[in-house]
C-alpha positions as CSV (number, residue, x, y, z in Angstrom):
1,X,0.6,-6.6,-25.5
2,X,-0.1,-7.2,-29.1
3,X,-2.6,-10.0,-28.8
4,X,-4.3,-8.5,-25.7
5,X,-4.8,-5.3,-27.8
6,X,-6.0,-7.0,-30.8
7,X,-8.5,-9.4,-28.3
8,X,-9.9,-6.1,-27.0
9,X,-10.6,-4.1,-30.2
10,X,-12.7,-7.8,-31.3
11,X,-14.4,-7.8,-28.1
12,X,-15.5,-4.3,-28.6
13,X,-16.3,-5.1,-32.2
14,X,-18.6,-8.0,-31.2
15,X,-20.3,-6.2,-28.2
16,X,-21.4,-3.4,-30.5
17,X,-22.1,-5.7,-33.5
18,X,-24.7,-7.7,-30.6
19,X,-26.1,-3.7,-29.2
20,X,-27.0,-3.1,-33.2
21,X,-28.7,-6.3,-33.6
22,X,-30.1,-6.2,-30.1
23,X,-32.0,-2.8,-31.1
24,X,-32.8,-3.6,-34.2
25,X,-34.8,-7.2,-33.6
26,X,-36.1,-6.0,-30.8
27,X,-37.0,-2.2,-30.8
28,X,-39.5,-3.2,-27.4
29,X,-35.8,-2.9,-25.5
30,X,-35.9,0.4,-24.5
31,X,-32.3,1.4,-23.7
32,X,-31.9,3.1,-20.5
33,X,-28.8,5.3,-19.5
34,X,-27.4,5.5,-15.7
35,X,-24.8,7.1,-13.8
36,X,-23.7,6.4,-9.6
37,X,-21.5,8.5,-8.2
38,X,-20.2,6.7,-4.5
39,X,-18.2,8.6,-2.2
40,X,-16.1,5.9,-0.5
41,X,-14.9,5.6,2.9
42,X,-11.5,3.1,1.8
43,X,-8.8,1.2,3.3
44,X,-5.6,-1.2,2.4
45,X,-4.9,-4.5,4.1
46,X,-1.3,-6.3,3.3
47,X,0.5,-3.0,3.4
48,X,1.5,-1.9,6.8
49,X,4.5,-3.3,6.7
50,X,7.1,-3.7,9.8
51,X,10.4,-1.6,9.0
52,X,12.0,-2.8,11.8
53,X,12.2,-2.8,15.8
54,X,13.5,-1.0,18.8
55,X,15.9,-3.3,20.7
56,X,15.8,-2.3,24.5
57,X,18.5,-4.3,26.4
58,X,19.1,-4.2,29.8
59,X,22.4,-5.8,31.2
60,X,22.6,-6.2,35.0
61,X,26.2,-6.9,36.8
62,X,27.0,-8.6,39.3
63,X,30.5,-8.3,41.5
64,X,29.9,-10.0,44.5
65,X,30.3,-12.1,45.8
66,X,31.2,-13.6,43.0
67,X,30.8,-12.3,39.0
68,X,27.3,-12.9,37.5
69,X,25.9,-11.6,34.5
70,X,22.4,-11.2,33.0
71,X,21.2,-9.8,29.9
72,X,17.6,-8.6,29.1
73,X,16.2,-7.8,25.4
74,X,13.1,-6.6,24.4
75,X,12.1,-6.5,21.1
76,X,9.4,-4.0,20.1
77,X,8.3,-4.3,16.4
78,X,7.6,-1.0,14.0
79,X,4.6,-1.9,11.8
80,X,3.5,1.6,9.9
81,X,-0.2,1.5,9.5
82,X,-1.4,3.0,6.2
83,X,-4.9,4.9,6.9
84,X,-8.4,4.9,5.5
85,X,-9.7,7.9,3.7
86,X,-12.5,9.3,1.7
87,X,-12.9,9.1,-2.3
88,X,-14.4,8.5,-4.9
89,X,-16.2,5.4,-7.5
90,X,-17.8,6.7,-10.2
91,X,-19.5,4.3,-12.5
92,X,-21.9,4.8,-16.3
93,X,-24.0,1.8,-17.5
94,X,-25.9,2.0,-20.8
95,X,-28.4,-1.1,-20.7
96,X,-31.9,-2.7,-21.8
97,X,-33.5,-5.6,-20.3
98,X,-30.7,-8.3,-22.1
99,X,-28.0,-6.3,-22.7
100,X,-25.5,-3.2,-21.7
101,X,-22.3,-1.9,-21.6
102,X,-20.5,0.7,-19.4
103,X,-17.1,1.7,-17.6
104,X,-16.6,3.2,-14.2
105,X,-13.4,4.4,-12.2
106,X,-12.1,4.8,-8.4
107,X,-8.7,5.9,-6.8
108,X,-6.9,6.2,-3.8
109,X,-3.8,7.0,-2.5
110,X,-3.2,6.3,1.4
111,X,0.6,7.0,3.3
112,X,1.6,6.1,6.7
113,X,4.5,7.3,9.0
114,X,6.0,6.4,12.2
115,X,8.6,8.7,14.1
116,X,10.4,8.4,16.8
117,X,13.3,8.7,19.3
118,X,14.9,6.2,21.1
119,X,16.6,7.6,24.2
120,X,18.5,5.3,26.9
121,X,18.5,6.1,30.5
122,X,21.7,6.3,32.7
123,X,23.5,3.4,34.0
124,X,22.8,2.8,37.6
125,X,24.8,1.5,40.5
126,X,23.3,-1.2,42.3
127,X,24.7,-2.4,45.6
128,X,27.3,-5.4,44.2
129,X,27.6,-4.2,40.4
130,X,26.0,-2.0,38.0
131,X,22.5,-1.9,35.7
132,X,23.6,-0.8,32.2
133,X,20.8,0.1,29.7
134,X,21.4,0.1,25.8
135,X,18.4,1.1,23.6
136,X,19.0,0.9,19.8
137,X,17.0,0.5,16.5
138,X,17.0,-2.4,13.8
139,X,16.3,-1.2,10.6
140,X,17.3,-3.1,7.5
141,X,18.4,-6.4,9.4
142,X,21.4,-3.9,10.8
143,X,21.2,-2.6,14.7
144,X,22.1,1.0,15.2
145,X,23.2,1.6,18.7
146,X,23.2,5.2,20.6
147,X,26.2,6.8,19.8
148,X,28.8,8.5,22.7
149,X,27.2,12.7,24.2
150,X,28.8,14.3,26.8
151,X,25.8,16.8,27.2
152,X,23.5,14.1,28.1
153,X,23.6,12.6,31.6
154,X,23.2,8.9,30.2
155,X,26.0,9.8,28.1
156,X,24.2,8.1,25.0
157,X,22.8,10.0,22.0
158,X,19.5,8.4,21.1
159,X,19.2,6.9,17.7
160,X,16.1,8.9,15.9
161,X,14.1,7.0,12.9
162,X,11.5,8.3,10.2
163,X,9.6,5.9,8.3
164,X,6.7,6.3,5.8
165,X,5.1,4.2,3.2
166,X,3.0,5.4,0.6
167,X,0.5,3.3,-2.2
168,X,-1.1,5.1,-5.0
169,X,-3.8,3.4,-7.3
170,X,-6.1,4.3,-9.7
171,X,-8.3,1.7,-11.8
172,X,-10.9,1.8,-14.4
173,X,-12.8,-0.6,-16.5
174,X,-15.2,-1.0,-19.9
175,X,-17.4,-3.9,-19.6
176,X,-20.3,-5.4,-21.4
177,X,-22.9,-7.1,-20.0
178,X,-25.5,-10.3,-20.9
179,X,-28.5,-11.7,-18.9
180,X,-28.6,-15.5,-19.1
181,X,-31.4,-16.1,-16.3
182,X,-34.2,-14.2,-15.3
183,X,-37.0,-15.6,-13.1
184,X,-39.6,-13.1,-12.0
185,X,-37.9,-9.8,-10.4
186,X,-34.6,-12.0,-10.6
187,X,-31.9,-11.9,-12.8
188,X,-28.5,-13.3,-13.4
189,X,-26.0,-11.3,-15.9
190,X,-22.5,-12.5,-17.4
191,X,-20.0,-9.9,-17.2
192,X,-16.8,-9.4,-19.5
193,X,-14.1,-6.4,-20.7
194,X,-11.1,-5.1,-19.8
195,X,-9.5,-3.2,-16.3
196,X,-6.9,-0.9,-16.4
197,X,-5.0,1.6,-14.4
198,X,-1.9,2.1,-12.6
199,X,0.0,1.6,-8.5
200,X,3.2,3.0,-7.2
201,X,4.1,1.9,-3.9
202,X,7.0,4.0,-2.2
203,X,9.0,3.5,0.9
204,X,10.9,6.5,2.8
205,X,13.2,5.6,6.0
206,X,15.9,7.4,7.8
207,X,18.3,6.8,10.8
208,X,20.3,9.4,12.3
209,X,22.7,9.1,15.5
210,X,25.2,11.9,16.8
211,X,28.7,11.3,18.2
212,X,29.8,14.2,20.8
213,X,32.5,14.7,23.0
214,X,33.8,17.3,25.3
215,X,37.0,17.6,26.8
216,X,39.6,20.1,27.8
217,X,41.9,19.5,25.3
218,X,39.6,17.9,22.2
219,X,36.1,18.4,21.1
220,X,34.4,16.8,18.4
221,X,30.3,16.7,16.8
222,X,29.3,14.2,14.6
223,X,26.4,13.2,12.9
224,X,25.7,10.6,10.7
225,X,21.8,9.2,9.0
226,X,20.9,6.7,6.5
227,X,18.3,7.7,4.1
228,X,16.4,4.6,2.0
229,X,14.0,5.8,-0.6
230,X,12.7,3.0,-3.1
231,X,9.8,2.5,-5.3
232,X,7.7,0.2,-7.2
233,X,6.1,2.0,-10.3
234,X,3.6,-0.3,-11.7
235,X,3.1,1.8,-15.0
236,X,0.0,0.7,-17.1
237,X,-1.8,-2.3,-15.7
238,X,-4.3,-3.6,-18.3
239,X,-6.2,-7.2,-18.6
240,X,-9.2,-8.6,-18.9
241,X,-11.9,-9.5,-16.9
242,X,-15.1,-11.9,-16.3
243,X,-17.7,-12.4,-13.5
244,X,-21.3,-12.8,-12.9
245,X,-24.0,-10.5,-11.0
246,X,-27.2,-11.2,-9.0
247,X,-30.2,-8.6,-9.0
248,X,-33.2,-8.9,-7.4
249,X,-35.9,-5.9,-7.2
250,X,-38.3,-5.8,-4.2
251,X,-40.9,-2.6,-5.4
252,X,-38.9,0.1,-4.5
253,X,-36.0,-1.6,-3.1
254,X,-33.4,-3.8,-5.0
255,X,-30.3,-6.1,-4.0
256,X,-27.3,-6.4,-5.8
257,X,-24.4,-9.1,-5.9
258,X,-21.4,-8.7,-8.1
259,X,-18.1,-11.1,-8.9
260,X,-15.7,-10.3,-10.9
261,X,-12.3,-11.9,-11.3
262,X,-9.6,-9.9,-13.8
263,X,-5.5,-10.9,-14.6
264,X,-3.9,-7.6,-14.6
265,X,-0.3,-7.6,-16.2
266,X,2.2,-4.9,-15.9
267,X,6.3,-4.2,-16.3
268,X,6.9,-2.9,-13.1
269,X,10.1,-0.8,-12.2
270,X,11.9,-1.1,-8.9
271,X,14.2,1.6,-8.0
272,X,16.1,2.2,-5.0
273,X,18.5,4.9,-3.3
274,X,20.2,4.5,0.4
275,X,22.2,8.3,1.2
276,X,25.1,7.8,3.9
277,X,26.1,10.9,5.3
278,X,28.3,12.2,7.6
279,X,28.7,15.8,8.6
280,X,30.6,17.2,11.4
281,X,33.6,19.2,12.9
282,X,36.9,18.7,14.9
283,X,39.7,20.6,14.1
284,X,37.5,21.2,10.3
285,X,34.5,20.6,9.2
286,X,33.5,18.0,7.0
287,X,30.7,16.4,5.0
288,X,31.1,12.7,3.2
289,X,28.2,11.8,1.2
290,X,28.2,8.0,-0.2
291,X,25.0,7.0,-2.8
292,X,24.3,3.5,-3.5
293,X,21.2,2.6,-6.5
294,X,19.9,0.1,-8.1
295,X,16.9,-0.2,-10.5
296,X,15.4,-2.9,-12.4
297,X,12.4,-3.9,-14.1
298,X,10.0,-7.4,-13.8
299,X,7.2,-8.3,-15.9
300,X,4.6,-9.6,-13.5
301,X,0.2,-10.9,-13.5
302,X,-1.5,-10.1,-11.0
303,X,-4.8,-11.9,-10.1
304,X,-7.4,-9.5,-8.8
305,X,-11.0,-10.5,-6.9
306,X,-13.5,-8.0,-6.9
307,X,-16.7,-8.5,-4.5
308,X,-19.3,-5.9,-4.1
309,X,-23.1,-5.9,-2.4
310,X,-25.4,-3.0,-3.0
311,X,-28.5,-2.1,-1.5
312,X,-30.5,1.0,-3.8
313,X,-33.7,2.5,-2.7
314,X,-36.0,4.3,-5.9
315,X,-36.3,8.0,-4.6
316,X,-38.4,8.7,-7.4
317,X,-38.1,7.4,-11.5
318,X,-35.1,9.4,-12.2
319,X,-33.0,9.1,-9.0
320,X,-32.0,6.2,-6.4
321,X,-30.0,6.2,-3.3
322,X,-28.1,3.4,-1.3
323,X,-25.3,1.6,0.7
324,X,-22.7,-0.4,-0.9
325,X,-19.7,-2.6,0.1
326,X,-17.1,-4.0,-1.7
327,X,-13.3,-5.6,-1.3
328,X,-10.6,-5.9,-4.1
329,X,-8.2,-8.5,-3.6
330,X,-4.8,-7.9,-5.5
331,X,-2.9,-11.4,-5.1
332,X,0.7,-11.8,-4.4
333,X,1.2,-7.9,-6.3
334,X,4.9,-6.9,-5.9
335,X,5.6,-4.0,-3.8
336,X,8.6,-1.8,-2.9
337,X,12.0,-3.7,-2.3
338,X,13.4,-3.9,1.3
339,X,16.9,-2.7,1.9
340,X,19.2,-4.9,3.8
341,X,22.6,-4.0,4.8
342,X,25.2,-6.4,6.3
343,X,27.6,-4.1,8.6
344,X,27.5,0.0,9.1
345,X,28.9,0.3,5.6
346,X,26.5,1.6,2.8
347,X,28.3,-0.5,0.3
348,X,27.1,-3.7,1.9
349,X,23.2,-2.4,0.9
350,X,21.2,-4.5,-1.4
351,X,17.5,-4.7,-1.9
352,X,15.3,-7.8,-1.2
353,X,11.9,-8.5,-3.6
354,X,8.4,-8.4,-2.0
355,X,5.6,-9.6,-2.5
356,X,1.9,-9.2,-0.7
357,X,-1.5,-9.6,-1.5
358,X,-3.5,-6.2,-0.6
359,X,-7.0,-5.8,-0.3
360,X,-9.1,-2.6,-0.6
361,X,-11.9,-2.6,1.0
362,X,-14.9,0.1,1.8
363,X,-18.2,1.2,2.4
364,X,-19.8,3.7,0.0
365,X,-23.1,5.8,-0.3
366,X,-24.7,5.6,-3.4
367,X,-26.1,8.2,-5.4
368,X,-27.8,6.9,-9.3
369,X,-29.6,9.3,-11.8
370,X,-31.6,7.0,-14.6
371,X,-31.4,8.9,-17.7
């Protein structure tokens, strides 16, 4: 952190040391100030994640005329899409015909849940056996089958699951600028500086069943759920970055092309937290609660790829308008653990590393004011 702080404070020595010589050979460079606001229509790609799967087995019996049995499963996966939204880029470039500086920030936070309830239907007679059905949910490599009801004709509780997954991100950047080709209307500019910002992904997911029996003599409610909460905080992600850009100017219209490539590093903190509890009555009521944790931290670089096309059209000397696209690709960035338990017992939980690479993508409008 040390020699990337020292590496920035030259960097930002030199670039001004170039501005002050820039303006003072050449006082025909008039410098000219901008600033775009974009309101973003943005999305994530790499995050929906599957949490697990409803398992729908059906068994079918045969007596006769002589024993036979066959067993059906159907595996339906539970992928949480995280959805698109509006925000915001906003973006200030200071600039003459050779050289500029500027900074500009974006953010966006997306979530996505999936809830449901898994029921099974009543075992039917058939006319040599019996058709039994047996719906359950796999969460955390673990299968959770109905529990026993006597107020339900199937006499199977259904297994109920809430899932959500959250990403946060904000990023910003300070970057100086150099034109090393111009050709008529065309030009080609270096870019280089420094991103930074911060991303917490966070994962919520819960599995409930109920126990219930009725009887003369003995009655009994039960209901047990397994909370998983975990996080990956990212912190401060800083690093520096380089890329080129493409201009061209057509009258009133011009076209913009922009690469940039960055290697972000972070210590990023994984936590954790799986809740068992158990809460019901018999002859007393009772509640167990078991909590099982872990945290750690991982020192991780992330390589980012930033694209981005604009098209601006001059409304008048002080004020443009346009379209813009773009896509940031984060690769291989670590993300919330996955839980994995080995039997029903909390105490067999542990946590599992991933890794994705995400991209944000979106389409803006563009909105400049030249100062």
């Amino acid at each position: 952190m040390k020699r990337i702080a020292c590496g920035l404070i030259i960097s930002v020595m030199l670039l001004c040391s170039i501005f002050v010589s820039a303006e003072d050979t050449n006082s025909k460079n008039k410098w000219k100030f901008s600033i775009t606001i974009e309101p973003v229509w943005m999305g994530v790609k790499g995050n929906d994640v599957q949490v697990g799967e409803t398992v729908k087995s059906i068994r079918e019996i045969i007596y006769e005329p002589e024993y036979s049995y066959d067993q059906t499963i159907v595996n339906e996966p539970i992928i949480i899409d995280m959805r698109n939204k509006l925000t915001l880029r906003m973006e200030a470039v200071y600039e003459n015909d050779y050289l500029g500086w500027g900074g500009s920030i974006w953010w966006f936070n997306t979530k996505g849940t999936k809830n449901d309830t898994i029921y099974s239907p009543k075992d039917e007679q058939t006319l040599f056996g019996w058709t039994e059905y047996d719906n359950s949910v796999r969460f955390w490599n673990y299968n959770f089958k109905p529990g026993y009801n006597d107020l339900v004709a199937s006499g199977k509780s259904p297994v109920i699951f809430n899932a959500k997954n959250s990403l946060d991100i904000w990023m910003g950047e300070i970057f100086g600028s150099l034109v090393v080709s111009r050709y008529e209307s065309n030009t080609i500019t270096m870019l280089f500086g420094v991103q930074f910002g911060s991303m917490t992904n966070s994962r919520e997911e819960t599995i409930t069943q109920e126990n219930i029996w009725r009887s003369l003599y003995y009655s009994m409610d039960e209901r047990n759920s397994f909370a998983n909460n975990v996080e990956a905080d990212y912190g401060l992600i800083f690093g520096p970055e380089f890329g080129f850009q493409q201009k061209a100017r057509f009258k009133k219209i011009s076209l913009e092309n922009t690469f940039k490539q960055s290697f972000l590093r972070s210590s990023v903190s994984h936590d954790g937290l799986l809740v068992a509890t158990s809460h019901g009555f018999n002859s007393y009521e009772y509640n167990d609660e078991i909590r099982i944790s872990f945290s750690e931290k991982s020192t991780v670089t992330v390589p980012v790829t930033d694209v981005k096309f604009k098209v601006m059209v001059d409304v008048s000397k002080q004020f443009s308008v346009g379209l813009s696209g773009f896509a940031s690709l984060w690769w291989n960035a670590r993300l919330a653990s996955a839980l994995v338990i080995e039997d029903y017992s909390p105490e067999s939980a542990s946590w599992l590393p991933q890794k994705s690479s995400l991209c944000f993508y979106g389409i803006a409008v563009s909105f400049t004011v030249h100062i």
